[in-house]
N, C-alpha and C positions, 0 to 999 in steps of 0.2 A: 483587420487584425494584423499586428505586427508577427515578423517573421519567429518564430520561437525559438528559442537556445536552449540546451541542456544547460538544467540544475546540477548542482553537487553538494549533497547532503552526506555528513557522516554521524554513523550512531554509534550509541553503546551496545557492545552484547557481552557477555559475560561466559557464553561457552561459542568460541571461534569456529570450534571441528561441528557442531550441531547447527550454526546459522548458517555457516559457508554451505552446505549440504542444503538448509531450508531454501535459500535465496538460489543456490544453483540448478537442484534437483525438484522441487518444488512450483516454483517460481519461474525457474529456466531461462534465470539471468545468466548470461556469458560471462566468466572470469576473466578481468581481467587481473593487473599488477597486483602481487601479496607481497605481503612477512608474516615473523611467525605472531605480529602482532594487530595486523589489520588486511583488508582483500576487496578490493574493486569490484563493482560490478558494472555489468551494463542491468540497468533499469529502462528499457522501453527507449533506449537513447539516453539516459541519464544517468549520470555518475554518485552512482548508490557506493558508499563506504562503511563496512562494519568494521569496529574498531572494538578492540577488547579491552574493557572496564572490570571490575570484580562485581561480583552482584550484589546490588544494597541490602542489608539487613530488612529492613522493611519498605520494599516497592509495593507501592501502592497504585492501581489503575486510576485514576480521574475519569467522569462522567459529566457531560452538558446533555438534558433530555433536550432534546430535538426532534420533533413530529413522533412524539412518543417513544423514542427509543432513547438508549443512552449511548452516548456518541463518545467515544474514547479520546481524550486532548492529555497531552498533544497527541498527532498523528499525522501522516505525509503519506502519499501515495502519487498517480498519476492517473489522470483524466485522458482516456483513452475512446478510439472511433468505438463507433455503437459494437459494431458487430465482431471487435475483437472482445470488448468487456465480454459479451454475449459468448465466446470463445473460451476465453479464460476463465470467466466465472464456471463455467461448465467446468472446466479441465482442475481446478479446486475442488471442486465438489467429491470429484471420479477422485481426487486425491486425497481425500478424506482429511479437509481443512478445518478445524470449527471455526467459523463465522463467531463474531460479537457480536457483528447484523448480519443476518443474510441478503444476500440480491436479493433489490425491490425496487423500484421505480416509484422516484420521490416526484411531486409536484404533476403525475398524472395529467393531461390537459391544461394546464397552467405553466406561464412562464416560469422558463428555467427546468425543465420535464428533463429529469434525468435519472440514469441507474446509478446503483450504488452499493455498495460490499466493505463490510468493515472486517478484519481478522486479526490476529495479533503471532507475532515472529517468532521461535523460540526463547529469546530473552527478551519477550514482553511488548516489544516494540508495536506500536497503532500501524498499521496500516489501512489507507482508503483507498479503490480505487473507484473510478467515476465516469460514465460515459454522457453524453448530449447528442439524440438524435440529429438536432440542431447545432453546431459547436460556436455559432453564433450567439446562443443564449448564457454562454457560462459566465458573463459577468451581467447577463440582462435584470434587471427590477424587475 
C-alpha cells in the first residue's frame, strides 16, 4: 500500500458556533485556522473544513439499504486502526451521540471484515467511520 496523505474535504453547516463545538468538543478535532465564516480542523490527520451555508428549506437525508440498514450518501468519514475505532466509538457513546447505524462489524469472517458507525453532524452532515482488523483488506474483493 502506498504511503497515504491527508484529504481535505470542506462542508456545509449552517450553524458555525453549534458544529465548531460538535467537531471540536465532540469529536476532539484540534482547531485549527478560522473566520467568522469557515474553521479547520484536524480530522485524525485530515483537513476537515466547515464552512457556513444557510440551511436548505427542505434537506432531505438520502438512504442506499446495504446489508439491511440504510446507509446515509453522501457521507465521508475516516478508516481508522482497530482499536482506536474501538476507542472512539466507546467515547460517542459515553457522549450521548445518536447513531444512524450503530457500531457493528460488517462482513463478520469474510473478506473485508470490518467495524463501522454511521452518525450525522449538527447541520446534518453523514459521517462514517470504519475500521479493518486486517487494513489490508479495505480495497480486497
Amino acid at each position: 500500500m502506498q504511503e497515504i496523505t491527508p484529504f481535505h474535504i470542506a462542508i456545509p453547516v449552517h450553524n458555525l458556533a453549534e458544529c465548531r463545538t460538535f467537531y471540536g468538543e465532540v469529536l476532539n478535532c484540534e482547531e485549527g485556522r478560522s473566520s467568522d465564516h469557515w474553521v479547520d480542523f484536524n480530522l485524525f490527520g485530515h483537513q476537515l473544513v466547515i464552512h457556513y451555508k444557510p440551511k436548505p428549506e427542505n434537506q432531505v437525508l438520502h438512504a442506499n439499504p446495504v446489508d439491511g440498514k440504510n446507509v446515509p450518501v453522501p457521507h465521508y468519514g475516516v478508516v481508522l486502526p482497530w482499536e482506536t475505532f474501538k476507542t472512539f466509538s466507546e467515547a460517542l457513546i459515553a457522549k450521548g451521540v445518536s447513531f444512524v447505524i450503530e457500531p457493528y462489524i460488517r462482513f463478520k469472517g469474510e473478506v473485508g471484515e470490518q467495524a463501522t458507525m454511521f452518525f450525522l453532524d449538527p447541520a446534518g452532515n453523514a459521517l462514517e467511520f470504519k475500521a479493518f482488523k486486517d487494513m489490508g483488506q479495505l480495497f480486497a474483493k
